[in-house]
Rosetta silent file (secondary structure, phi, psi, omega in degrees, C-alpha in Angstrom):
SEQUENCE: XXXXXXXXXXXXXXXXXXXXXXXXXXXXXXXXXXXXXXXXXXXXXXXXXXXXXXXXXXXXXXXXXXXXXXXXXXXXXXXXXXXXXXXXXXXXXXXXXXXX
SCORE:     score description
SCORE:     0.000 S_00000001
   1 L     0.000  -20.354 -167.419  131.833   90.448  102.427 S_00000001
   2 H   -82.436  -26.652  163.745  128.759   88.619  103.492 S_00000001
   3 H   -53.833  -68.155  171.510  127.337   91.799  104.966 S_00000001
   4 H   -36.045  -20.845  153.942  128.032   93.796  102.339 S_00000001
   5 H   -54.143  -60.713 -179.242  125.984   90.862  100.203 S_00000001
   6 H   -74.787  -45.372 -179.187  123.074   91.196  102.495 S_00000001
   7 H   -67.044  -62.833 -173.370  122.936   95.270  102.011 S_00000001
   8 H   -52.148  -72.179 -174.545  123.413   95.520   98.459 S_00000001
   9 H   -18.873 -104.436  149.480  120.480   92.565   98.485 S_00000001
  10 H    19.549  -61.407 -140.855  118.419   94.727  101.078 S_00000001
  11 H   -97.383  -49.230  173.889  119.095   98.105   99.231 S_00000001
  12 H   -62.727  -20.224  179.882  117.799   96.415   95.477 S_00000001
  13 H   -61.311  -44.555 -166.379  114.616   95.061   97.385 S_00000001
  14 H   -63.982  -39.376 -138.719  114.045   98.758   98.921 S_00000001
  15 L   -99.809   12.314 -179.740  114.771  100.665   95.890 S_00000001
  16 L  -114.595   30.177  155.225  111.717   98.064   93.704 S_00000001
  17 L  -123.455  114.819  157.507  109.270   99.619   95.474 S_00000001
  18 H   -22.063  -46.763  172.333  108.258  103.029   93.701 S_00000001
  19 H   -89.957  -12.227 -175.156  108.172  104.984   97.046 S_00000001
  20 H   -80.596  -49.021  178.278  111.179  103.948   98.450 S_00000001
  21 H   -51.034  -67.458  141.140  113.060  104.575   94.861 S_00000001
  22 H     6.396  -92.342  169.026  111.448  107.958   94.916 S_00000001
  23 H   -27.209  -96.020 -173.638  112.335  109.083   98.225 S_00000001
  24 H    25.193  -87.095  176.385  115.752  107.724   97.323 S_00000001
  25 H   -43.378  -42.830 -178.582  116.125  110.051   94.499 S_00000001
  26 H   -74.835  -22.539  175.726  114.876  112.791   96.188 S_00000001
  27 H   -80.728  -41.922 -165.938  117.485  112.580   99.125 S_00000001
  28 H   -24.476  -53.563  168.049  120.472  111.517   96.921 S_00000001
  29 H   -46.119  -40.788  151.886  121.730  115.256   96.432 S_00000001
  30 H   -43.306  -88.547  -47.522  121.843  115.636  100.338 S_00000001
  31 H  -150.336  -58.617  155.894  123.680  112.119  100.345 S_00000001
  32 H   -55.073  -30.330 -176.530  126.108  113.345   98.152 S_00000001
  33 H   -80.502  -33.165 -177.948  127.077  116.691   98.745 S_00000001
  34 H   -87.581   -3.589  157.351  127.706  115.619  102.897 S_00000001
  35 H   -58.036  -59.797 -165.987  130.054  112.696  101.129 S_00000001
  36 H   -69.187  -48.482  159.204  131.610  114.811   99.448 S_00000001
  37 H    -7.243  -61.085 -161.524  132.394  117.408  102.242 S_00000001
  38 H   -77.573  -39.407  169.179  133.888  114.918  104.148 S_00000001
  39 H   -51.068  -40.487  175.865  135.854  113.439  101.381 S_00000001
  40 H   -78.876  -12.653  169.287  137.235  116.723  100.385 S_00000001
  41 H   -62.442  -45.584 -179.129  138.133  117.460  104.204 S_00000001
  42 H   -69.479  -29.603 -173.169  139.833  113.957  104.727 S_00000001
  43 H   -56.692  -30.518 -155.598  142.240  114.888  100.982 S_00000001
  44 L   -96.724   -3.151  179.911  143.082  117.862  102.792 S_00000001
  45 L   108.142  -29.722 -120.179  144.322  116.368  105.846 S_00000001
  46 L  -119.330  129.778  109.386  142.208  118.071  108.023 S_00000001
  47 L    -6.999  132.828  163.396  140.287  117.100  111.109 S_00000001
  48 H   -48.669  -56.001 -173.710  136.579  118.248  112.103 S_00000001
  49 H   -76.735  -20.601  170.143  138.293  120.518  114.809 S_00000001
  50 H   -65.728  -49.331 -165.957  140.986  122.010  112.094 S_00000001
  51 H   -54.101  -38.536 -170.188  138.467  122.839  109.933 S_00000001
  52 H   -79.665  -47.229  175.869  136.312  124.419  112.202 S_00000001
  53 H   -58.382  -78.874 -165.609  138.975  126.844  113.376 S_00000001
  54 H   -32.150  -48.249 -160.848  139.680  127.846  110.028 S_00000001
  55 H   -88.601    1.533 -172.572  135.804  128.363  109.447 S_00000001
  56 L    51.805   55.559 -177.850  135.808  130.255  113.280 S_00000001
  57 L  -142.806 -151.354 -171.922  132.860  127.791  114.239 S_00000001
  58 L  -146.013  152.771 -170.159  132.942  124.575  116.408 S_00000001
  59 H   -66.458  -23.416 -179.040  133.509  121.093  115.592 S_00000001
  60 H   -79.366  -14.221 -169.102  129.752  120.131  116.427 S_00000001
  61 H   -87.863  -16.406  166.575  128.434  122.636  113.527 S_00000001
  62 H   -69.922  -29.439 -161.954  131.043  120.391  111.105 S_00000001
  63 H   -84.557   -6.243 -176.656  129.864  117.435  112.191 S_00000001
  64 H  -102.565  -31.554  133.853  126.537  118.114  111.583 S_00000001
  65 H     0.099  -50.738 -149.369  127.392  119.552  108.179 S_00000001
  66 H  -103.708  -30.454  171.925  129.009  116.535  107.535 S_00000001
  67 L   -42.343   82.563 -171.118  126.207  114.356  108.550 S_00000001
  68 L   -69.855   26.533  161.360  124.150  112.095  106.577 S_00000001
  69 L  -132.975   10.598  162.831  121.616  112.047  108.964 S_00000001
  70 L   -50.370  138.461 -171.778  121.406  115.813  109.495 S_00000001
  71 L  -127.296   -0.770  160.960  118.186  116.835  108.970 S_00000001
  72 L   -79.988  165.315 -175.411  119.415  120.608  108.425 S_00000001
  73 L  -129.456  110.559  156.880  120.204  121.985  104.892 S_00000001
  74 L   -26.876  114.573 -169.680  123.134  124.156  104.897 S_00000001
  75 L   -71.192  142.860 -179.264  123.075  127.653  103.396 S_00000001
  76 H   -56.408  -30.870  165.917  125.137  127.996  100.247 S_00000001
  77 H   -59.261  -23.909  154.937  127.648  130.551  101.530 S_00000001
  78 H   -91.513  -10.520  145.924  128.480  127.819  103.876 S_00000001
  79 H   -20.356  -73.011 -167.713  128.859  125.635  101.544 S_00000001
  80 H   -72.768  -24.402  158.811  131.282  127.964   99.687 S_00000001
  81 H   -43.997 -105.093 -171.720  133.055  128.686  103.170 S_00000001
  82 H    -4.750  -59.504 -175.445  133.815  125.154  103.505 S_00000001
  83 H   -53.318  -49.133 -155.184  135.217  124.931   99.864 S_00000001
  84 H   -80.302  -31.102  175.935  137.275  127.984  100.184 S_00000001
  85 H   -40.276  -70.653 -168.326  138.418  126.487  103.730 S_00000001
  86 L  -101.297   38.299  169.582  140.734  123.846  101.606 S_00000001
  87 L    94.331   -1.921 -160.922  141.411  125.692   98.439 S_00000001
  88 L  -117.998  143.075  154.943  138.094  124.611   96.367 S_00000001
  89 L  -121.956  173.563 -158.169  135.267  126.589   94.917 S_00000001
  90 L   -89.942  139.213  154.957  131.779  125.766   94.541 S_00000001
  91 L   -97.920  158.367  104.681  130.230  124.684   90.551 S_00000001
  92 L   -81.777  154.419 -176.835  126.503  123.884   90.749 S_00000001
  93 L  -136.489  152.205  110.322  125.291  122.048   87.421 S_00000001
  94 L   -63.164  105.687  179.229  121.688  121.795   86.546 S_00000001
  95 L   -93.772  135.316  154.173  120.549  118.230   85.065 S_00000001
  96 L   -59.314  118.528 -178.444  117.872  117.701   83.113 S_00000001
  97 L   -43.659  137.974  160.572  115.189  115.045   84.560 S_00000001
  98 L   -67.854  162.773  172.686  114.932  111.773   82.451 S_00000001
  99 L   -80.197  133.921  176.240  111.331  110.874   81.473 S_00000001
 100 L   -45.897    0.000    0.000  109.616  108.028   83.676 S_00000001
């Protein structure tokens, strides 16, 4: 728990600086979307190497997919592969920004 103390701590210092908070924001969608990936892959059971047979690729292009330190951005039709891989289709939403 005491890490986990120390991070959160760490992560409000980072994010009270304007550029860090920034950045932040701007990666979050990335941050989420390879979360979710993985999350909906582990509901389904599935392994990085099931999955990838099913998608007829290789287990290094999931993992890098899956990767929140990936510095590629995934075309939406894989995206919607992936989904269709364990029964899911893709929604996109549009949010409106809040005001500073």
């Amino acid at each position: 728990m005491m890490a986990r103390a120390r991070l959160k701590s760490f992560k409000a210092k980072a994010l009270a600086r304007p550029d860090v908070a920034e950045e932040y924001q701007r990666l979050s969608p990335a941050y989420q979307l390879r979360r979710k990936l993985v999350a909906l892959r582990q509901e389904a059971g599935l392994t990085q190497e099931q999955l990838a047979k099913r998608l007829n690729t290789s287990k290094s292009n999931i993992s890098r997919l899956e990767s929140v330190n990936s510095t590629i951005s995934p075309k939406l039709s894989t995206i919607e592969d992936y989904a269709a891989a364990m029964g899911y289709t893709l929604e996109i939403d549009f949010i409106p920004k809040q005001a500073p």
